[in-house]
C-alpha positions in Angstrom: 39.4 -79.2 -37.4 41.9 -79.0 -34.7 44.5 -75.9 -34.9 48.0 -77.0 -34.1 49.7 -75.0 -32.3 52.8 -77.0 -31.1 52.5 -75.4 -28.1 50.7 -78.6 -25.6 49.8 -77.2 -22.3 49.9 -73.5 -22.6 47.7 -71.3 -21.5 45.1 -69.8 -24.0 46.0 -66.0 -24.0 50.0 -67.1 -24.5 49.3 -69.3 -27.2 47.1 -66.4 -29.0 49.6 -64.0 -28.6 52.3 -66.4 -30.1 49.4 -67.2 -33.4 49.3 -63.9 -33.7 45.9 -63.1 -33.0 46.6 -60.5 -30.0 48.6 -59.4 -27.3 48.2 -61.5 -24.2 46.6 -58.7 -22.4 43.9 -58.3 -25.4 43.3 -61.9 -25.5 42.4 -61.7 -21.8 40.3 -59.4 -22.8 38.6 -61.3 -25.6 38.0 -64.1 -23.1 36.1 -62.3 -20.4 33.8 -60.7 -23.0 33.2 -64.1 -24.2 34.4 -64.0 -27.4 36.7 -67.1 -27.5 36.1 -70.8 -27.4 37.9 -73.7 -26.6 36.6 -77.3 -27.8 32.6 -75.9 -28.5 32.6 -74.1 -25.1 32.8 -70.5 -24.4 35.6 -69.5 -22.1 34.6 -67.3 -19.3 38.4 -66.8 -17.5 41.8 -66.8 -19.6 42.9 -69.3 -16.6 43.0 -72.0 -18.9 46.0 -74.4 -20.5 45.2 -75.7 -24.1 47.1 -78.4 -25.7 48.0 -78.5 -29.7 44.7 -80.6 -30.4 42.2 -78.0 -28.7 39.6 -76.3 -30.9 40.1 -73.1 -30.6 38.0 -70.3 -32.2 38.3 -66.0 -31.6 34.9 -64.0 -32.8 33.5 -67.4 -34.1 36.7 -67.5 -36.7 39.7 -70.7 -36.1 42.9 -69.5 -35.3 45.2 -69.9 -37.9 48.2 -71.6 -37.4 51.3 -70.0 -36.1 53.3 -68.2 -38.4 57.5 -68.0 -38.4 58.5 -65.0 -36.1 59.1 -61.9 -38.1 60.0 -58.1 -37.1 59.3 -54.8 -39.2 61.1 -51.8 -38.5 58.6 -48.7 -38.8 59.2 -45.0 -38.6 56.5 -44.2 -36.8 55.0 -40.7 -37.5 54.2 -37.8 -34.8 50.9 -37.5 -34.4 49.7 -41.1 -34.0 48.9 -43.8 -31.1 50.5 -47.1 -30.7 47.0 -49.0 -30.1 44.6 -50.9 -32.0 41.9 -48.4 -31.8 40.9 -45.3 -29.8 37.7 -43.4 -28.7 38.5 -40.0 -29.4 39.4 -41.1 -32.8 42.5 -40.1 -33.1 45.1 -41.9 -36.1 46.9 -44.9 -35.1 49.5 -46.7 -36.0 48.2 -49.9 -36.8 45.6 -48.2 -39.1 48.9 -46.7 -41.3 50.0 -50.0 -42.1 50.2 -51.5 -45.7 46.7 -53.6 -46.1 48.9 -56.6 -47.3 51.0 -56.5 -43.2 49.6 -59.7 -41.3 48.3 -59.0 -37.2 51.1 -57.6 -35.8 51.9 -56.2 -32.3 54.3 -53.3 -31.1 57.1 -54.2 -29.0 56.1 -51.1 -26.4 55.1 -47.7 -27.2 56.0 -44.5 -28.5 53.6 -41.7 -26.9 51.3 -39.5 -29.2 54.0 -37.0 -30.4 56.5 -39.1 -30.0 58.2 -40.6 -33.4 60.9 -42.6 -34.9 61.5 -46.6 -34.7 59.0 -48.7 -33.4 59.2 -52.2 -33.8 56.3 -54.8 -34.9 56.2 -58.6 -34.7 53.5 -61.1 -35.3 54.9 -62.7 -32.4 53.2 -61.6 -28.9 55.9 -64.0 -27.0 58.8 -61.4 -29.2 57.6 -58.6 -28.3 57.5 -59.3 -24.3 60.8 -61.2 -24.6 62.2 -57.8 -26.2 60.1 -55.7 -23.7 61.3 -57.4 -20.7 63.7 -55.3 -17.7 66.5 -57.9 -17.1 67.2 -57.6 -21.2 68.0 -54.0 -20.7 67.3 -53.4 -24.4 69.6 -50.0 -25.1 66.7 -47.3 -26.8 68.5 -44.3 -28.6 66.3 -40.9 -29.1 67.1 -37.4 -30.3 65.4 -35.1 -28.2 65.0 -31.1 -29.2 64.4 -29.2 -26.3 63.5 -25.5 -25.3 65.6 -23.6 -22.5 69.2 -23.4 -21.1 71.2 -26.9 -21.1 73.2 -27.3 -18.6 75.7 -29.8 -19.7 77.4 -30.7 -15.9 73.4 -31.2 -15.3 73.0 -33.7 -18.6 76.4 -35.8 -17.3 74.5 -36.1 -13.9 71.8 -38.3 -14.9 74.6 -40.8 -15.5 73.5 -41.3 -11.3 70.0 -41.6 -12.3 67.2 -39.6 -10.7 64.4 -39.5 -8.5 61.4 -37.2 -9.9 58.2 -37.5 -7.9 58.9 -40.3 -5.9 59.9 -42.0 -9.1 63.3 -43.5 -9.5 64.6 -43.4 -13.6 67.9 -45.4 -13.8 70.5 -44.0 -15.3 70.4 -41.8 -18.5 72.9 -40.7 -20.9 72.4 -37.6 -22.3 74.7 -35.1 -24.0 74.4 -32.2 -26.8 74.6 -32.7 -30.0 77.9 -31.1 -32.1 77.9 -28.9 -34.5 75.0 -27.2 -33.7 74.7 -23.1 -33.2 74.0 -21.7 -29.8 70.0 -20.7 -29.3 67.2 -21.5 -27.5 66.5 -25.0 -29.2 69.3 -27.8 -28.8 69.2 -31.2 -29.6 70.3 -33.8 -27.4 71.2 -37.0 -27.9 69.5 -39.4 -25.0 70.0 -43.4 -24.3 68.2 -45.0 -22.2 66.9 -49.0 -20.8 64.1 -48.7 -19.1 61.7 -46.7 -20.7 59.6 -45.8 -18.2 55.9 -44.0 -19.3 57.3 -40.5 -20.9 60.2 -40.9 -19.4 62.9 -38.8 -21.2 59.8 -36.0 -21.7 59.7 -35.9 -17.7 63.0 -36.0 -17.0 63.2 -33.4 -19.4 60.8 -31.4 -17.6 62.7 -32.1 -14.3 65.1 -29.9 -15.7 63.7 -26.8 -17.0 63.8 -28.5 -20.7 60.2 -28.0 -23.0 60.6 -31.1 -25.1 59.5 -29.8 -28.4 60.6 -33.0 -30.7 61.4 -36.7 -29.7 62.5 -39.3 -32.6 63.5 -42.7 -31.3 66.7 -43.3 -33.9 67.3 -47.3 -32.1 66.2 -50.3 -30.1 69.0 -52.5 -29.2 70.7 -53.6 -32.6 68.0 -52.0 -34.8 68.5 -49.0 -36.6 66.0 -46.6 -37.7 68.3 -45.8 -40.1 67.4 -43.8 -43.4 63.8 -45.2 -43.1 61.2 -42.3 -44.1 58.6 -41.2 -42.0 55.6 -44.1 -42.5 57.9 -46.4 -43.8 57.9 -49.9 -42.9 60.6 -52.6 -43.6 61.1 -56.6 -42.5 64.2 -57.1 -40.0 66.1 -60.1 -42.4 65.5 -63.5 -40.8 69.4 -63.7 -40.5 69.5 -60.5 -38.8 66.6 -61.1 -36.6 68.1 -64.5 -35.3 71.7 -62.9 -34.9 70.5 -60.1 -32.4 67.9 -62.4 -30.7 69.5 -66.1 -30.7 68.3 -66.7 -27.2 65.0 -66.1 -28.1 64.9 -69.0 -30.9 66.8 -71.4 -28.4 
């Protein structure tokens, strides 16, 4: 029984990430290792274009049929990775999830001790259309830090800056109101690009200990009053309003 996916002449790892099944990189991954078949025949490179009457099957299973695009909003706790698994056996996200969630991916990361909103889609093609550089998706973070704030040094980073040969666009960053004079302040930092730790080593850059990051936004969503482990669907209205293009 054929699978269709109503997607005739796209290549195999695309078309798995759009079911569902994985991320493009992961179904690359699935292929080399052999475990996915087109039309009887094991695939043995992901360079490949399938049409919406191939056979397609992942670890011997069909792939199921693709699903309407959805997005969760989930407050990610600290303390947890954004992968599918790890070695050292540390928590991850994916493991947190209700039982009754279908196969979802992130769009990006949050690092280890980072926490806040991450956003999850069953959609692979979502989350690299939301991931993207050119869509300059505007991420909003509280960020506690140790040491002396300089605030003529926070308005600078409008510039942007160069930290070990790496150039971060630029940042806004300013500190928070109403909040006594110490050793800890909180900050509140937008950024686009979100480069690997990159508000943790511009931070650092500065003389700054980061000792608490909480993504509050990602473009138009809100982490709003969501509690920590909390997971909630983005409306279908709601989803289509902020990402029209995408559904075009």
């Amino acid at each position: 029984m054929s699978q269709k996916s109503s997607f005739a002449g796209e290549r195999i790892a695309k078309l798995l990430a759009r079911v569902g099944v994985c991320s493009r990189r992961e179904a690359e991954r699935l292929i080399i290792d052999g475990r996915v078949t087109v039309d009887g025949k094991v695939l043995a490179s992901p360079a490949l274009n399938v049409t919406d009457s191939s056979r397609i099957t992942v670890n011997g299973k069909p792939i199921g049929l693709r699903e309407e695009t959805r997005l969760w909003r989930y407050h990610k706790p600290a303390g947890t990775l954004t992968t599918t698994r790890d070695p050292q056996g540390r928590p991850t996200v994916f493991e947190k999830l209700p039982p009754e969630m279908p196969r979802v991916v992130s769009v990006g990361r949050l690092d280890f001790n980072t926490e806040g909103l991450l956003l999850l889609t069953n959609d692979g093609a979502l989350a690299r259309h939301m991931e993207l550089p050119q869509n300059a998706w505007m991420r909003h973070y509280r960020v506690r830090v140790y040491g002396v704030v300089d605030p003529a040094t926070l308005a600078a980073l409008a510039h942007g800056v160069t930290i070990s040969g790496i150039r971060y666009e630029a940042v806004k960053a300013e500190i928070e109101k109403n909040q006594a004079e110490g050793a800890n302040r909180w900050l509140s930092v937008s950024i686009r690009e979100g480069k690997n730790r990159e508000i943790r080593k511009i931070m650092e850059h500065l003389g700054l200990q980061v000792t608490r990051l909480i993504r509050t936004s990602f473009g138009p969503f809100p982490l709003g009053k969501l509690p920590r482990g909390g997971i909630e669907e983005v409306p279908r209205r709601a989803l289509k309003d902020a990402l029209g293009n995408f559904f075009t």
